[in-house]
VEXSE-900653 format. One record per atom (N, C-alpha, C, O): residue in one letter; atom name; y, z, x. Coordinates in steps of 0.2 Angstrom, whole numbers, plus 5000, padded with zeros to 4 digits. Example, Ala and Ser with C-alpha at 12.3 -4.5 7.8 and 13.67 -1.06 7.14 Angstrom:
% residues 2
rest | atom | yy | zz | xx
a | N | 4972 | 5039 | 5066
a | CA | 4978 | 5039 | 5062
a | C | 4984 | 5039 | 5066
a | O | 4983 | 5042 | 5071
s | N | 4989 | 5035 | 5064
s | CA | 4995 | 5036 | 5068
s | C | 5000 | 5039 | 5064
s | O | 5006 | 5040 | 5067
//
This chain:
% residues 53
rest | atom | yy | zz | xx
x | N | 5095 | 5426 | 5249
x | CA | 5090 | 5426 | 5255
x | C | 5094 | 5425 | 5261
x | O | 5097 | 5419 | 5261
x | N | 5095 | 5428 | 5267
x | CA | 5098 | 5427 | 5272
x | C | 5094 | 5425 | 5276
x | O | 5088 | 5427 | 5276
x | N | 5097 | 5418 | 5280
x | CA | 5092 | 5415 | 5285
x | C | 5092 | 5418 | 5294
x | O | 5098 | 5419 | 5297
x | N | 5088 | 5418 | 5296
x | CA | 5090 | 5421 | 5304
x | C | 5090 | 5414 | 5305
x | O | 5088 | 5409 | 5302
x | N | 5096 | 5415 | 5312
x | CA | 5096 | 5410 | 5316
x | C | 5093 | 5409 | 5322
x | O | 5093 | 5415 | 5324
x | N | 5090 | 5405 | 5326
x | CA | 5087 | 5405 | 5332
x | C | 5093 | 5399 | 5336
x | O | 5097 | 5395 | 5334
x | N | 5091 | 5401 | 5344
x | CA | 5095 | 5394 | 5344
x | C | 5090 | 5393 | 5352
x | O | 5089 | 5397 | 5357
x | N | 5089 | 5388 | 5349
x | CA | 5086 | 5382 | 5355
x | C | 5089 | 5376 | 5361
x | O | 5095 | 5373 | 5360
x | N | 5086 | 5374 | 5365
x | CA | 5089 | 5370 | 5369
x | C | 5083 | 5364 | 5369
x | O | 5077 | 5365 | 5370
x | N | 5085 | 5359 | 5367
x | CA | 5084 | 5352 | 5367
x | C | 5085 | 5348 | 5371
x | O | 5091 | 5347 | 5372
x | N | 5080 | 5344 | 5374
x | CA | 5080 | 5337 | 5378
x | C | 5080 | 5330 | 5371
x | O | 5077 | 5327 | 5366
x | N | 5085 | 5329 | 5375
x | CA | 5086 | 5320 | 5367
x | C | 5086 | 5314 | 5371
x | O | 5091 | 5312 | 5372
x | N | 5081 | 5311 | 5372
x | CA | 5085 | 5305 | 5375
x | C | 5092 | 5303 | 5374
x | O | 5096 | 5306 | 5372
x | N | 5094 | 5298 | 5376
x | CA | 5104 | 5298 | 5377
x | C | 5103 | 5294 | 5369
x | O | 5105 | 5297 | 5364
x | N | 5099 | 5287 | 5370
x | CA | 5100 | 5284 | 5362
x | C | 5101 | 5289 | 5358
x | O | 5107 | 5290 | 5355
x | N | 5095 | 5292 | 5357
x | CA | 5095 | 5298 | 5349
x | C | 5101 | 5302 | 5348
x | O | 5105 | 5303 | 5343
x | N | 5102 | 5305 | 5353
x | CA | 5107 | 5308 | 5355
x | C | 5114 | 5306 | 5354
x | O | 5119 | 5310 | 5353
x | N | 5117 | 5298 | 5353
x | CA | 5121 | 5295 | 5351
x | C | 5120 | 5294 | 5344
x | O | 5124 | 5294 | 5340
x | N | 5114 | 5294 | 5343
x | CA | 5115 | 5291 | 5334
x | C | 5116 | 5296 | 5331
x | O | 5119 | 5296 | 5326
x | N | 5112 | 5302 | 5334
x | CA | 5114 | 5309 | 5331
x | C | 5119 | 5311 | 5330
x | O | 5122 | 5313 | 5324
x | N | 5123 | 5309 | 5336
x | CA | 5130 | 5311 | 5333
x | C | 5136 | 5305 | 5332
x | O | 5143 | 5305 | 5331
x | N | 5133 | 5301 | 5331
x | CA | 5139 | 5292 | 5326
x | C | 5137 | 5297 | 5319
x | O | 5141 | 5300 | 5316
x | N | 5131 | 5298 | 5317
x | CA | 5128 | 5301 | 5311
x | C | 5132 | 5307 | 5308
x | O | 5134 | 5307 | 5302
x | N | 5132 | 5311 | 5313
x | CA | 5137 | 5317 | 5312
x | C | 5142 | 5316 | 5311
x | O | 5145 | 5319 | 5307
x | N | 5147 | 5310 | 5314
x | CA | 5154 | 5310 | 5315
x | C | 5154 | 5306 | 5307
x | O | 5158 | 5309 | 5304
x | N | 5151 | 5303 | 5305
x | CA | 5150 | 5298 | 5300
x | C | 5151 | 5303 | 5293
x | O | 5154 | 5302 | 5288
x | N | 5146 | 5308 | 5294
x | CA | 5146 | 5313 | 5287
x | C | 5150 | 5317 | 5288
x | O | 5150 | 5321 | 5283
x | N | 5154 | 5320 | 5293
x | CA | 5158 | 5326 | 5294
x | C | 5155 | 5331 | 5294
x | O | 5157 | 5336 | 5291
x | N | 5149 | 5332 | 5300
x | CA | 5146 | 5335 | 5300
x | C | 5144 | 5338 | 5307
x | O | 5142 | 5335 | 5312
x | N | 5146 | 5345 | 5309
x | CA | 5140 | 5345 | 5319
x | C | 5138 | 5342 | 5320
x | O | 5137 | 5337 | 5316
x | N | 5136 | 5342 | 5328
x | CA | 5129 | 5340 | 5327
x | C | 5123 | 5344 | 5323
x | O | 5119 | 5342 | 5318
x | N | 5125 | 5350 | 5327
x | CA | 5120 | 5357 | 5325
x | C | 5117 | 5355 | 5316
x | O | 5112 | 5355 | 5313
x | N | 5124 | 5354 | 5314
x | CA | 5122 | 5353 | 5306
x | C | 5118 | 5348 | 5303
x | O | 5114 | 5349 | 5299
x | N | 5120 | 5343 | 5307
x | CA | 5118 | 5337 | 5306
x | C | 5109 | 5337 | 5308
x | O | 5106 | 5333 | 5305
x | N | 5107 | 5340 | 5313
x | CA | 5100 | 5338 | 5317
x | C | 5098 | 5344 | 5309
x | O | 5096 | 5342 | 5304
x | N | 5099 | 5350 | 5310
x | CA | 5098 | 5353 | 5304
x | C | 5098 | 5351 | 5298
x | O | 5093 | 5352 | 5295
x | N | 5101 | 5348 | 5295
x | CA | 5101 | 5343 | 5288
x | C | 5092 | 5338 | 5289
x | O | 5087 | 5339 | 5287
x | N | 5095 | 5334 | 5295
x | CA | 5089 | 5329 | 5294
x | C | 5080 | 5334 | 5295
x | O | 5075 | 5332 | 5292
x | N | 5081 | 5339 | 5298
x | CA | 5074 | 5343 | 5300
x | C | 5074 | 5345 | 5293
x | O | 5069 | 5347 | 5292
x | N | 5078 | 5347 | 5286
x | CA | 5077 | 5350 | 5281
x | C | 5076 | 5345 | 5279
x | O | 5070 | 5344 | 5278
x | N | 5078 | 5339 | 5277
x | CA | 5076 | 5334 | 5272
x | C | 5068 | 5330 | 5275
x | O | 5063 | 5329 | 5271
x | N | 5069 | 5329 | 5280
x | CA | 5062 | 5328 | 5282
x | C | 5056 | 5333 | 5281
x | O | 5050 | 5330 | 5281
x | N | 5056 | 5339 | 5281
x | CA | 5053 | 5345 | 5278
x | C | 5051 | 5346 | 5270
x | O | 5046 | 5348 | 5266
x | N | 5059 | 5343 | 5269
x | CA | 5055 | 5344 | 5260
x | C | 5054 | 5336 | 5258
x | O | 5054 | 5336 | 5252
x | N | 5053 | 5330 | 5261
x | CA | 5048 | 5323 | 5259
x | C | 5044 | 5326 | 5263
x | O | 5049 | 5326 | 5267
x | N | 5038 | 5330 | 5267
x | CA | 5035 | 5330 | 5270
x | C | 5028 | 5331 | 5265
x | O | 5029 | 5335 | 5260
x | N | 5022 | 5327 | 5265
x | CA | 5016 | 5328 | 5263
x | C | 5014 | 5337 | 5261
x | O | 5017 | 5340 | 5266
x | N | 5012 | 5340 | 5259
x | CA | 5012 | 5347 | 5258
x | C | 5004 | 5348 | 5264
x | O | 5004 | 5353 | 5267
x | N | 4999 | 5343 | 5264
x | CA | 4993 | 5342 | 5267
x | C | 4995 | 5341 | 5275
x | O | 4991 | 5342 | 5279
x | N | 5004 | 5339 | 5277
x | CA | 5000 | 5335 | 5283
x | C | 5001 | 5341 | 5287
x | O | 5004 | 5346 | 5286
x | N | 4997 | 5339 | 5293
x | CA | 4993 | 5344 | 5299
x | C | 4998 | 5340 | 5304
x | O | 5002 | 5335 | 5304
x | N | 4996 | 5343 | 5309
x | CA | 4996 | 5340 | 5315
x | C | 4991 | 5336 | 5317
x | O | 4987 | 5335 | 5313
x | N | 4991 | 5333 | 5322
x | CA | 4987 | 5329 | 5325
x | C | 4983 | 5334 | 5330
x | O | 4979 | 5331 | 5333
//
C-alpha cells in the first residue's frame, strides 16, 4: 500500500520543540520521523470511540 505524503507547517512551542528533538537525536531518528512515529503510536493506543470534544 503506498502512502501519500502531505507536508505541513507547524507551530511548537520552543519546550516541545526541544524534547522532540533530544527524542529524536536519542532514537536516531528526524524530527519529521520522530513527530510521525509518536502521532502513529498515539493513534493505534487511541480509544477506537474517542470523539473530539
Amino acid at each position: 500500500m503506498k502512502h501519500e505524503e502531505v507536508r505541513i507547517t507547524l507551530r511548537l512551542p520552543a519546550d516541545i520543540h526541544a524534547w522532540l528533538v533530544a527524542a529524536a537525536k536519542r532514537d536516531r531518528r528526524s524530527l519529521n520521523s520522530e513527530i510521525v512515529h509518536r502521532l502513529e503510536v498515539g493513534r493505534d493506543n487511541a480509544p477506537a470511540d474517542d470523539q473530539s470534544p
